[in-house]
VMD Tcl script that builds the backbone (N, CA, C; Angstrom):
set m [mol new atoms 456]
animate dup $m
set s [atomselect $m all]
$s set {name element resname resid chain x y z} {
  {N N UNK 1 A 90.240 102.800 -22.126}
  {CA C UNK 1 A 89.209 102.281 -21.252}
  {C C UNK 1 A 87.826 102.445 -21.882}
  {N N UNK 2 A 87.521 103.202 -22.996}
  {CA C UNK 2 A 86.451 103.175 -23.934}
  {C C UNK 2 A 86.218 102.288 -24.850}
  {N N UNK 3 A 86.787 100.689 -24.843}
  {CA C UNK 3 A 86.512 99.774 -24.709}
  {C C UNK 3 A 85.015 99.033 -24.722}
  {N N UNK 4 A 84.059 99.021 -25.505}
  {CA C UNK 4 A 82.835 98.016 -25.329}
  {C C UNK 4 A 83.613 96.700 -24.035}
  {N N UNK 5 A 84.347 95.857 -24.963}
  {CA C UNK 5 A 84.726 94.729 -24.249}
  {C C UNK 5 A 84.851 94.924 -23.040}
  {N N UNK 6 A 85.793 96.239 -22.608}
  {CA C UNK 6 A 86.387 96.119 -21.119}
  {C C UNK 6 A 84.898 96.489 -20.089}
  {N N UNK 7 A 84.067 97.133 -20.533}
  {CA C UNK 7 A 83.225 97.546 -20.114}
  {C C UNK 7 A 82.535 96.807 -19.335}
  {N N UNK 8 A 81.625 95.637 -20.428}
  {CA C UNK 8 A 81.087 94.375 -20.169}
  {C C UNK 8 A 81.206 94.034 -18.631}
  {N N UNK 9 A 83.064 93.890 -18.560}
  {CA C UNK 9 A 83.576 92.720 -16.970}
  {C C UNK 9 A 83.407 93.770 -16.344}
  {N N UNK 10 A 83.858 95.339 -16.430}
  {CA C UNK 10 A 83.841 96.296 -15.516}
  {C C UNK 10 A 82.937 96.143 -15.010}
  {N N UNK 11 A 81.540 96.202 -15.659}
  {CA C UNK 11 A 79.902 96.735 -15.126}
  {C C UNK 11 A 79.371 95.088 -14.585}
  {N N UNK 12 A 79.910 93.803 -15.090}
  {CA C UNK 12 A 79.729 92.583 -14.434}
  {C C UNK 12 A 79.988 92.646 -13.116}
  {N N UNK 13 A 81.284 92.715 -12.535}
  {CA C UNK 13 A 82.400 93.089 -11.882}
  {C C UNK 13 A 81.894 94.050 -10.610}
  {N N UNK 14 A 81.409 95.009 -11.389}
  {CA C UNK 14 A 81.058 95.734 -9.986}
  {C C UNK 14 A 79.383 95.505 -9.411}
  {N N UNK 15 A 78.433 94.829 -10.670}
  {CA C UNK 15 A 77.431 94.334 -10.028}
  {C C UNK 15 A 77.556 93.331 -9.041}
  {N N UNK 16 A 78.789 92.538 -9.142}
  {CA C UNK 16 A 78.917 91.133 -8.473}
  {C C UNK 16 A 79.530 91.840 -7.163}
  {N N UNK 17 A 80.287 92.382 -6.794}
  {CA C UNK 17 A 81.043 93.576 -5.817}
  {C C UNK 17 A 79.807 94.347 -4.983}
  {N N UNK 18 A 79.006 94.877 -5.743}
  {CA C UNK 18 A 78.136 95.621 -5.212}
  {C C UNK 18 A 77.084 95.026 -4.305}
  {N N UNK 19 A 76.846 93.223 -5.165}
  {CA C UNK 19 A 75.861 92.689 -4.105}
  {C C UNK 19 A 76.316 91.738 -3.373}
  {N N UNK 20 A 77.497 91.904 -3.852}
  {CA C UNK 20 A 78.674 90.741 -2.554}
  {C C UNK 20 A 78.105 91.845 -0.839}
  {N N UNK 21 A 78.586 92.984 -1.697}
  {CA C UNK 21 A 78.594 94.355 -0.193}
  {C C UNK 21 A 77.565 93.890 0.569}
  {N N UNK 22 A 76.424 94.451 -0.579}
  {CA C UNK 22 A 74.927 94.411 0.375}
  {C C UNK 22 A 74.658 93.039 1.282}
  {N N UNK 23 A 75.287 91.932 0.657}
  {CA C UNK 23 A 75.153 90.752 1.732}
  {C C UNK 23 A 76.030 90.915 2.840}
  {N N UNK 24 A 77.202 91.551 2.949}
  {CA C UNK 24 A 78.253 91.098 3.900}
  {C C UNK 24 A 78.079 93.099 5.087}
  {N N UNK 25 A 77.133 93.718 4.563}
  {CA C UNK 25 A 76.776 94.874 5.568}
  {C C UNK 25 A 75.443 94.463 6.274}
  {N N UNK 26 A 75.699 94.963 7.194}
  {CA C UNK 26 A 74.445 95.100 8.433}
  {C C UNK 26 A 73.601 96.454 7.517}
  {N N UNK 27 A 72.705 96.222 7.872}
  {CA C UNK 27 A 71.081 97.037 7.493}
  {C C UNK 27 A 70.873 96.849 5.741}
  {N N UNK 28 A 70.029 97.473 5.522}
  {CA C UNK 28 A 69.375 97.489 4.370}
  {C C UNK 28 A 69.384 97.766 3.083}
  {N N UNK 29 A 69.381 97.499 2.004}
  {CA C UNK 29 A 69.436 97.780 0.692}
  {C C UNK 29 A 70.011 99.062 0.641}
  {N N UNK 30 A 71.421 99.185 1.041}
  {CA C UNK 30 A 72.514 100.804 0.486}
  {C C UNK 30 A 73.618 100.702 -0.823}
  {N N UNK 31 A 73.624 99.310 -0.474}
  {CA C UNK 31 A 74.527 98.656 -1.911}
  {C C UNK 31 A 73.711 98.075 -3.404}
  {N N UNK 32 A 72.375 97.474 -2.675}
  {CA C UNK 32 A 71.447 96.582 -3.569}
  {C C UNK 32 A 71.488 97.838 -4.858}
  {N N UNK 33 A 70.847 98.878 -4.874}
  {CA C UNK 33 A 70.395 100.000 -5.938}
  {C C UNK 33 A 71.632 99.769 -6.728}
  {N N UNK 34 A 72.918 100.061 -6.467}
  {CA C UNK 34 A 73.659 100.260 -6.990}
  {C C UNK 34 A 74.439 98.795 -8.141}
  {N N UNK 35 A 73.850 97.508 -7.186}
  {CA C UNK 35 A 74.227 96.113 -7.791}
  {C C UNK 35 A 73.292 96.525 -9.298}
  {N N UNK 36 A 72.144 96.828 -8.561}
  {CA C UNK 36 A 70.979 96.416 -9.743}
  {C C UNK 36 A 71.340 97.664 -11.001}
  {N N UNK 37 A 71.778 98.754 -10.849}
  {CA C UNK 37 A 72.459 99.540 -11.791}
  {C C UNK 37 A 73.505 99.293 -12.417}
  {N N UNK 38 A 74.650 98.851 -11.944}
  {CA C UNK 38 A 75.202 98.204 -12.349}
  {C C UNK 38 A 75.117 96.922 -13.214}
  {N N UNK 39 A 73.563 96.149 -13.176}
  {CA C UNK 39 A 73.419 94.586 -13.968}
  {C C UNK 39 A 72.996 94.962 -14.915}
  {N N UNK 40 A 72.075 96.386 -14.754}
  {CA C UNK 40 A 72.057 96.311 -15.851}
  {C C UNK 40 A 72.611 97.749 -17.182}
  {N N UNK 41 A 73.877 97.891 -16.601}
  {CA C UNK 41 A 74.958 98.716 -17.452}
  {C C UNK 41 A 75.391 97.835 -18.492}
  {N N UNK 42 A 75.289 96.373 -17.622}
  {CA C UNK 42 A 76.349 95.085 -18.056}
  {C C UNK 42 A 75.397 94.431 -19.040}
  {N N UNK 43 A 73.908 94.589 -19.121}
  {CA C UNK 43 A 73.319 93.868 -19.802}
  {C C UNK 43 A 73.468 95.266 -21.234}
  {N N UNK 44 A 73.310 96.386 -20.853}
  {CA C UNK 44 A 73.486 97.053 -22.090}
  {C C UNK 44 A 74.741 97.111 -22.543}
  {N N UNK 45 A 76.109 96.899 -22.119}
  {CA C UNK 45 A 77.052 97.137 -22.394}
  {C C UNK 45 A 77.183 95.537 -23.193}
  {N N UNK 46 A 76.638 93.951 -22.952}
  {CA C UNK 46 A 76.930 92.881 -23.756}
  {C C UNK 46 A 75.779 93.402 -24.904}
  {N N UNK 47 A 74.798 93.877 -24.976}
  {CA C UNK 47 A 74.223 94.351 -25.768}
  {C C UNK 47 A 75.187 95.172 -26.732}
  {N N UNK 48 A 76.358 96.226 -26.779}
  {CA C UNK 48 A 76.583 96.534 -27.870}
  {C C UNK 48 A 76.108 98.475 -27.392}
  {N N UNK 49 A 75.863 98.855 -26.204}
  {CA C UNK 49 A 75.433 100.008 -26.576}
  {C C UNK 49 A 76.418 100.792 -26.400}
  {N N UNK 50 A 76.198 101.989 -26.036}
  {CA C UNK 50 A 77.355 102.949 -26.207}
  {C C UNK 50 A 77.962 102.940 -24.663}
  {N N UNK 51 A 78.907 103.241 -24.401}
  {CA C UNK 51 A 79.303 103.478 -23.053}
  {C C UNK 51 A 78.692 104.843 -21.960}
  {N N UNK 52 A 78.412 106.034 -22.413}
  {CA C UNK 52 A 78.019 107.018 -22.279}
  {C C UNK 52 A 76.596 106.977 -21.870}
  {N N UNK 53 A 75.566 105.320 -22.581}
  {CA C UNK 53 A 73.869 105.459 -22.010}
  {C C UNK 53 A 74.254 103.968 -21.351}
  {N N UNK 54 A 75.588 103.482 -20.916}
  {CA C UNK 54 A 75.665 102.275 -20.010}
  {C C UNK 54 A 75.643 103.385 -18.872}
  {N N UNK 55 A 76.594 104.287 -18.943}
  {CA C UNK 55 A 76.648 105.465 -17.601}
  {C C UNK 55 A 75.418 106.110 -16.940}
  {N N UNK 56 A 74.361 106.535 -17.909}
  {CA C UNK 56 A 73.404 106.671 -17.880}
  {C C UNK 56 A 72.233 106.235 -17.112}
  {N N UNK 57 A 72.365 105.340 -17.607}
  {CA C UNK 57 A 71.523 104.341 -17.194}
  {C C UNK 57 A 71.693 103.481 -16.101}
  {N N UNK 58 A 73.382 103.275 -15.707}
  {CA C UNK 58 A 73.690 102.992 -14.219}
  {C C UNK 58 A 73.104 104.105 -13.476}
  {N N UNK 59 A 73.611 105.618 -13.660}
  {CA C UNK 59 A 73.011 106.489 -12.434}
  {C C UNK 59 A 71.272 106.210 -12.419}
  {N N UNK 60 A 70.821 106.548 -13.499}
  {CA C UNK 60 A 69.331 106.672 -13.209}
  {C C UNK 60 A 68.626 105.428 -12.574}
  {N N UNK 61 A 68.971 104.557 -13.063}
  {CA C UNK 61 A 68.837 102.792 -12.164}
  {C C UNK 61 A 69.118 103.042 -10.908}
  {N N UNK 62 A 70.210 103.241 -10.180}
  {CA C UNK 62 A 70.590 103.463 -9.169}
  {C C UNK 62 A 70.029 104.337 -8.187}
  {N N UNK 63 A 70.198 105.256 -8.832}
  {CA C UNK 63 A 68.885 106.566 -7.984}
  {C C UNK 63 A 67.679 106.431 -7.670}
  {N N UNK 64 A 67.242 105.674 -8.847}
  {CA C UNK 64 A 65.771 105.459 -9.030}
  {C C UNK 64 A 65.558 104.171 -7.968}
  {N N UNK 65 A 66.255 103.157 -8.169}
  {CA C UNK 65 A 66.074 101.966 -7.078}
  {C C UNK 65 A 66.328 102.458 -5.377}
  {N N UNK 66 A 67.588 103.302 -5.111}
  {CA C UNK 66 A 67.944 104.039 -4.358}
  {C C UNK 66 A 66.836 104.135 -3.624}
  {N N UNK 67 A 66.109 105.149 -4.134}
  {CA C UNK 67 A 64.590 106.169 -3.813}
  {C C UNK 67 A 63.456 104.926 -3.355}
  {N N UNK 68 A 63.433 104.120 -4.366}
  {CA C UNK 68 A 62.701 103.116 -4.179}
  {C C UNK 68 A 62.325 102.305 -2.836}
  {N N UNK 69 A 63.700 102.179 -2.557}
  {CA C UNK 69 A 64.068 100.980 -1.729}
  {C C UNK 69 A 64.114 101.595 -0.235}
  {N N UNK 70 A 64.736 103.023 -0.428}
  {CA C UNK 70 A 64.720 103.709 1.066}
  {C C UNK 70 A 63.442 103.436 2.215}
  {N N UNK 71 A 62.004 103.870 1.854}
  {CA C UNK 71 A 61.329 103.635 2.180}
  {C C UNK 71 A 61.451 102.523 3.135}
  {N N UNK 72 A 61.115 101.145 2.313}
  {CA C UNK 72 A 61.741 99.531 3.175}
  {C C UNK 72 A 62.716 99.376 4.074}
  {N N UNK 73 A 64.071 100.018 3.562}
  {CA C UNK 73 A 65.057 100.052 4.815}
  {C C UNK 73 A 64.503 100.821 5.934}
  {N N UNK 74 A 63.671 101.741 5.721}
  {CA C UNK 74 A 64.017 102.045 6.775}
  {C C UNK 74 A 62.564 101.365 8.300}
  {N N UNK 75 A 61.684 101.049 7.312}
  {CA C UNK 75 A 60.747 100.455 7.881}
  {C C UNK 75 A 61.755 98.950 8.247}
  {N N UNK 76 A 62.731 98.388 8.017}
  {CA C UNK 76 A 62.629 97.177 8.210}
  {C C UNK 76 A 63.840 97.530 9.409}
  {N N UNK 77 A 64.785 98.587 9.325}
  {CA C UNK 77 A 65.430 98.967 10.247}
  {C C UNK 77 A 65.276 99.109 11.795}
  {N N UNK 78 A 63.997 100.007 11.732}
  {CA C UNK 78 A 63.200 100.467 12.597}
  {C C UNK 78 A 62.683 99.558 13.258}
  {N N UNK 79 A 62.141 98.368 13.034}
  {CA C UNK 79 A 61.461 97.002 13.190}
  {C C UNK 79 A 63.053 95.623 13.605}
  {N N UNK 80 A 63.681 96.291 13.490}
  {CA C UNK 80 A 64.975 95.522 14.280}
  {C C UNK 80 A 65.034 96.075 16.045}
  {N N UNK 81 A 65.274 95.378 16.970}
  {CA C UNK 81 A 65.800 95.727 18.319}
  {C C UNK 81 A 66.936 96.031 18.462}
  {N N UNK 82 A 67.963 97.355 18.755}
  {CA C UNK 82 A 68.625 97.130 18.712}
  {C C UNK 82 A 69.777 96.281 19.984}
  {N N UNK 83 A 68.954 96.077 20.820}
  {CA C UNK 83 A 70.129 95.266 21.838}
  {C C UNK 83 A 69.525 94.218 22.098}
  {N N UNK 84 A 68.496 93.564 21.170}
  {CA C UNK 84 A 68.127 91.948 20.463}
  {C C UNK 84 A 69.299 91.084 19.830}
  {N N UNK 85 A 70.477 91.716 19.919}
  {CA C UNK 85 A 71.436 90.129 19.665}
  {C C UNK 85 A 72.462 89.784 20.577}
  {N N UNK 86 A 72.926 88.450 20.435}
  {CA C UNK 86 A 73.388 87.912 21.695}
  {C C UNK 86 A 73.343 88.003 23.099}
  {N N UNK 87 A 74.004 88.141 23.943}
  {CA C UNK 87 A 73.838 88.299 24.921}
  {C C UNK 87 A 73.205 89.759 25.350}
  {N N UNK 88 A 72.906 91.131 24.501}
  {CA C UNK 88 A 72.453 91.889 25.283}
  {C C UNK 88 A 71.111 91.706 25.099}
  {N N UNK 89 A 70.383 90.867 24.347}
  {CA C UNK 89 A 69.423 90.360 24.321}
  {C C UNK 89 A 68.344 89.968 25.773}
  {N N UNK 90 A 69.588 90.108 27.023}
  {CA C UNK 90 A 68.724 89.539 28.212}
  {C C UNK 90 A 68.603 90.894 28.909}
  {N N UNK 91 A 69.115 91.816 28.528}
  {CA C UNK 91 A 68.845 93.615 29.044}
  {C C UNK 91 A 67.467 93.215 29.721}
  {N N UNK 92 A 67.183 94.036 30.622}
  {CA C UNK 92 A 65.350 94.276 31.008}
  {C C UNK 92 A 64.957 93.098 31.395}
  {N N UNK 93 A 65.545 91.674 31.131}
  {CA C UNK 93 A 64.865 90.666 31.381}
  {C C UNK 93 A 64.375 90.169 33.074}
  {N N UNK 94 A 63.838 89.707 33.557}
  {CA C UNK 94 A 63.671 89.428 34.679}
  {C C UNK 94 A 64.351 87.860 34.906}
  {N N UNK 95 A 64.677 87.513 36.000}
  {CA C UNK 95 A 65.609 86.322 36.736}
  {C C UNK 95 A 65.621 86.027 37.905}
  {N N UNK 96 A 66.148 84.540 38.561}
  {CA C UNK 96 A 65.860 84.820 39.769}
  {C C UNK 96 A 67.181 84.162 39.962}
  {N N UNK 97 A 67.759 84.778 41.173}
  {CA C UNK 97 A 68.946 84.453 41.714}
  {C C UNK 97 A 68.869 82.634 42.357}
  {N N UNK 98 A 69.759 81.575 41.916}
  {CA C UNK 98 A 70.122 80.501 42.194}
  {C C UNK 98 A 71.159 79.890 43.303}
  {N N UNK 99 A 71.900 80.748 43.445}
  {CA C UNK 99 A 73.130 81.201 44.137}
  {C C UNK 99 A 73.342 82.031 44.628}
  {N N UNK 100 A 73.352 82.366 46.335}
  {CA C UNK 100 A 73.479 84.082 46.781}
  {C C UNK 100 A 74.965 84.819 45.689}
  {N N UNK 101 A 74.541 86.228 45.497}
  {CA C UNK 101 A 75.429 86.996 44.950}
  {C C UNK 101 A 75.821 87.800 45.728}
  {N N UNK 102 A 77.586 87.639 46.009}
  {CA C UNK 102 A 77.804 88.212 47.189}
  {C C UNK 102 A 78.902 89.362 46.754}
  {N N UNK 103 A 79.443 90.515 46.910}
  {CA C UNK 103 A 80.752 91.457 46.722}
  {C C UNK 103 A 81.725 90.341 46.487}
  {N N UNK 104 A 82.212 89.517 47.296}
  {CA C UNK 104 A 83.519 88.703 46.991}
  {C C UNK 104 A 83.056 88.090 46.069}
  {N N UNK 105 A 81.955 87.322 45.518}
  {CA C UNK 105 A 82.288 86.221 44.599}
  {C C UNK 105 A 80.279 86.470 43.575}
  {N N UNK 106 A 80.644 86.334 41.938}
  {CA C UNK 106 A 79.593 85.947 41.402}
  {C C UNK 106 A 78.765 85.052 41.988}
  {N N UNK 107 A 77.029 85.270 42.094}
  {CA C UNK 107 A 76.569 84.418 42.151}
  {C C UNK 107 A 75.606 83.478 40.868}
  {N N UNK 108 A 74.832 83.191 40.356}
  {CA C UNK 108 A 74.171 82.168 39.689}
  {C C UNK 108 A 72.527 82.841 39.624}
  {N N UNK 109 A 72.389 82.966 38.331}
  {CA C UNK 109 A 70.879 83.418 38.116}
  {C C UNK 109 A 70.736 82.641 36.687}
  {N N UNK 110 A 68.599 82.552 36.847}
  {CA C UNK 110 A 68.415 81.869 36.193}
  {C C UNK 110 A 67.562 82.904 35.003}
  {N N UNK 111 A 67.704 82.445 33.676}
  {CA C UNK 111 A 67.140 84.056 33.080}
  {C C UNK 111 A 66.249 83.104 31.721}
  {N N UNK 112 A 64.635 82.717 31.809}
  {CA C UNK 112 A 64.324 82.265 30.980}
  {C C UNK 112 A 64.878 80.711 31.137}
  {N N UNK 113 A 65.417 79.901 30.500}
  {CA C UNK 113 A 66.120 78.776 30.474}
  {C C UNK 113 A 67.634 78.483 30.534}
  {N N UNK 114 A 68.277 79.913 30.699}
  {CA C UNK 114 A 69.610 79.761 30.751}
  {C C UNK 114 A 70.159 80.331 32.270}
  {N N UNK 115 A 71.477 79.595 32.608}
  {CA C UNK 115 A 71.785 79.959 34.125}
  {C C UNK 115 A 73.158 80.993 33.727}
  {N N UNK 116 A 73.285 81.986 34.123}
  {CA C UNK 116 A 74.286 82.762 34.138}
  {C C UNK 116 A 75.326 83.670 35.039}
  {N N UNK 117 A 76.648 83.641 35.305}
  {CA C UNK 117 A 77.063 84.022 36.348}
  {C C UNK 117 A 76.992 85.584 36.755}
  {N N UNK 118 A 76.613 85.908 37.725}
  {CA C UNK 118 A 75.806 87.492 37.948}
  {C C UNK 118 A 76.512 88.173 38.745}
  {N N UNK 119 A 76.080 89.367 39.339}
  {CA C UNK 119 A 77.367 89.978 40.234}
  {C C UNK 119 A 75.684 91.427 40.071}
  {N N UNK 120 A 75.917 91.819 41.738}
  {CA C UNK 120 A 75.225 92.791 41.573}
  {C C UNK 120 A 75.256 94.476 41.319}
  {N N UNK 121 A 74.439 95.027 40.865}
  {CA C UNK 121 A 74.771 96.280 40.440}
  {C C UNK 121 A 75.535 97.452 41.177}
  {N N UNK 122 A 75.320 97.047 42.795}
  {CA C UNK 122 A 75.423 97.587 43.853}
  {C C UNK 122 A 76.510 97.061 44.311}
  {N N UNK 123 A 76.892 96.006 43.792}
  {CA C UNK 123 A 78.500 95.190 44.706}
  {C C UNK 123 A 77.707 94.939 45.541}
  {N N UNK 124 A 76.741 94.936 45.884}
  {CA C UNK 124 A 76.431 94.194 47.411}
  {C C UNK 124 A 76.066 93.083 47.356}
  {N N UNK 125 A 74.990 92.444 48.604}
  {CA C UNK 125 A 74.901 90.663 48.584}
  {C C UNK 125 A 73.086 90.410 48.222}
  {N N UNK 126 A 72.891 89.770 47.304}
  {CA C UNK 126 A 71.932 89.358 46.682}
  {C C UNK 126 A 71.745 87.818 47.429}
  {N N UNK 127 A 70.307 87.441 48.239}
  {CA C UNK 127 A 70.289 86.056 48.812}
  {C C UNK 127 A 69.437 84.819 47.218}
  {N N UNK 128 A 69.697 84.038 47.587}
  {CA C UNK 128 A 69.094 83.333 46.789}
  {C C UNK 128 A 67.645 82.920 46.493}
  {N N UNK 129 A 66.860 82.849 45.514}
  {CA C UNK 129 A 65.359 82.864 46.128}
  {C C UNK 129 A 65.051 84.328 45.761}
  {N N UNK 130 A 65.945 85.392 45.313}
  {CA C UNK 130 A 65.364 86.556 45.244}
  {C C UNK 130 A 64.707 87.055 43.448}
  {N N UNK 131 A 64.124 87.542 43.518}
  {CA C UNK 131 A 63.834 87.842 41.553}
  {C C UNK 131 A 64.518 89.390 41.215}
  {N N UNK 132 A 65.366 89.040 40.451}
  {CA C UNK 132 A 66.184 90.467 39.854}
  {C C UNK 132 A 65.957 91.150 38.546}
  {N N UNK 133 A 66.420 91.908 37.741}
  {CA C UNK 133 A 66.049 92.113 36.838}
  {C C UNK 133 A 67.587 92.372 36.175}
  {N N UNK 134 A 67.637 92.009 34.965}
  {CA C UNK 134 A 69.284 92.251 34.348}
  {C C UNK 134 A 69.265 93.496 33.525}
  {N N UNK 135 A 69.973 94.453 33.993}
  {CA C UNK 135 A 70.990 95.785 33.800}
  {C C UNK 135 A 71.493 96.156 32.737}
  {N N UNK 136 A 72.031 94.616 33.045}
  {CA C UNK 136 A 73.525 95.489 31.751}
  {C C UNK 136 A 74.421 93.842 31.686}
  {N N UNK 137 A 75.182 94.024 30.527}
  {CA C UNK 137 A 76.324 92.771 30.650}
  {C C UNK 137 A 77.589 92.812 30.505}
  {N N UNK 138 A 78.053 92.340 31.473}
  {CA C UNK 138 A 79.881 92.658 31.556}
  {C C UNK 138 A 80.536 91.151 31.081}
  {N N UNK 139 A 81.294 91.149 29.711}
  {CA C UNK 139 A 81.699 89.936 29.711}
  {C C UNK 139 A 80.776 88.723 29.714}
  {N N UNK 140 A 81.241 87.565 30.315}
  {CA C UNK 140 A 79.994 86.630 30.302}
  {C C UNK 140 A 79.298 87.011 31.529}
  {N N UNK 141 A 79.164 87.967 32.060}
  {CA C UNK 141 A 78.181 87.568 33.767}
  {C C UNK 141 A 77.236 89.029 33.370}
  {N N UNK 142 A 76.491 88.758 34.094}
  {CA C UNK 142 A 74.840 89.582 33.941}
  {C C UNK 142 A 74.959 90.527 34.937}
  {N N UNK 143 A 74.451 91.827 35.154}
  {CA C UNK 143 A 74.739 93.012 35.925}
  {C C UNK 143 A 73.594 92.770 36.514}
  {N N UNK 144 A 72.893 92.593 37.740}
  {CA C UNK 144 A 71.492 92.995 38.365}
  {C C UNK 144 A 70.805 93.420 39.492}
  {N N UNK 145 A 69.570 94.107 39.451}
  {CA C UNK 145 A 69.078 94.540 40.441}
  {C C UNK 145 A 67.884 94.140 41.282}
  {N N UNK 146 A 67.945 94.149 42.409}
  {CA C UNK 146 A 66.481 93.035 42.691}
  {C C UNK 146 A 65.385 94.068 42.598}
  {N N UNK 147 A 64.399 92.960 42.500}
  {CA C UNK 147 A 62.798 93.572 41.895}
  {C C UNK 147 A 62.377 93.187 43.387}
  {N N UNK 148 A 60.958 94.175 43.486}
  {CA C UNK 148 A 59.592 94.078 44.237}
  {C C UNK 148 A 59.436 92.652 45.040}
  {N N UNK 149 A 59.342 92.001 44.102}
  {CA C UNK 149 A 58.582 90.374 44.327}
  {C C UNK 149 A 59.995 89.519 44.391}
  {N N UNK 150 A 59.740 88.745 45.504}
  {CA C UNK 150 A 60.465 87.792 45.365}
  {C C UNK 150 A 59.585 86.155 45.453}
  {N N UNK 151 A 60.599 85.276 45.056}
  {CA C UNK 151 A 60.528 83.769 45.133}
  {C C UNK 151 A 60.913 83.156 46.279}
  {N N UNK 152 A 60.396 81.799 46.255}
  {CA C UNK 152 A 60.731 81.344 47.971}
  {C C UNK 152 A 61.788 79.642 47.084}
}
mol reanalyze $m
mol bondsrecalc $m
mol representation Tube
mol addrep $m
């Protein structure tokens, strides 16, 4: 395995692997350091160098980008919502009931531009005309509680 040749695809191989990762994981540059150490093991290893400062020079690349990059992840992490995707996206939102929401049966709220089937937090009966606020989400229907103010 001390191989120049084999080296080359190895250190190709796992740069291409490494930033396949970083695209196909959620959050931030944990794989990237390691792609970019890896590219360039592969550029010293088609170069002809020794295997021992391709090793080298992967860790210290790696560490060094590592260190680098932490910083950004975590600022860009931090700057994500985390219950900003899909549907829990309407958490906290305010709505107004379209359809009384009654214990026996979902009723119909309107949240922003979308209408969604609701059910209240309380199991109890929500009249229509009322303004709620959404909870939580079960499945496709919206969990909610009525607010202060209502609509006529």
């Amino acid at each position: 395995m001390d191989e120049p040749e084999q080296w080359r695809w190895i250190w190709l191989g796992a740069a291409v692997l490494f930033g396949i990762g970083e695209m196909a994981t959620p959050g931030s540059f944990f794989l990237a350091p390691f792609a970019i150490g890896a590219a360039l093991a592969a550029v010293l290893a088609f170069l002809g160098v020794d295997v021992a400062w391709e090793w080298i020079a992967f860790v210290v690349v790696s560490l060094g980008a590592f260190m680098a990059l932490r910083p950004l992840a975590r600022r860009l992490n931090a700057e994500q919502e985390p219950t900003g995707v899909g549907a829990r996206r309407l958490i906290g939102r305010a709505a107004v009931v379209l359809e009384e929401i009654s214990p026996t049966s979902p009723g119909l709220v309107r949240v922003d531009h979308e209408e969604w089937r609701a059910e209240a937090a309380d199991r109890g009966t929500i009249a229509a005309g009322t303004s709620v606020r959404v909870t939580e989400i079960e499945g496709t229907r919206v969990i909610v509680i009525p607010t202060k103010e209502h609509t006529s």
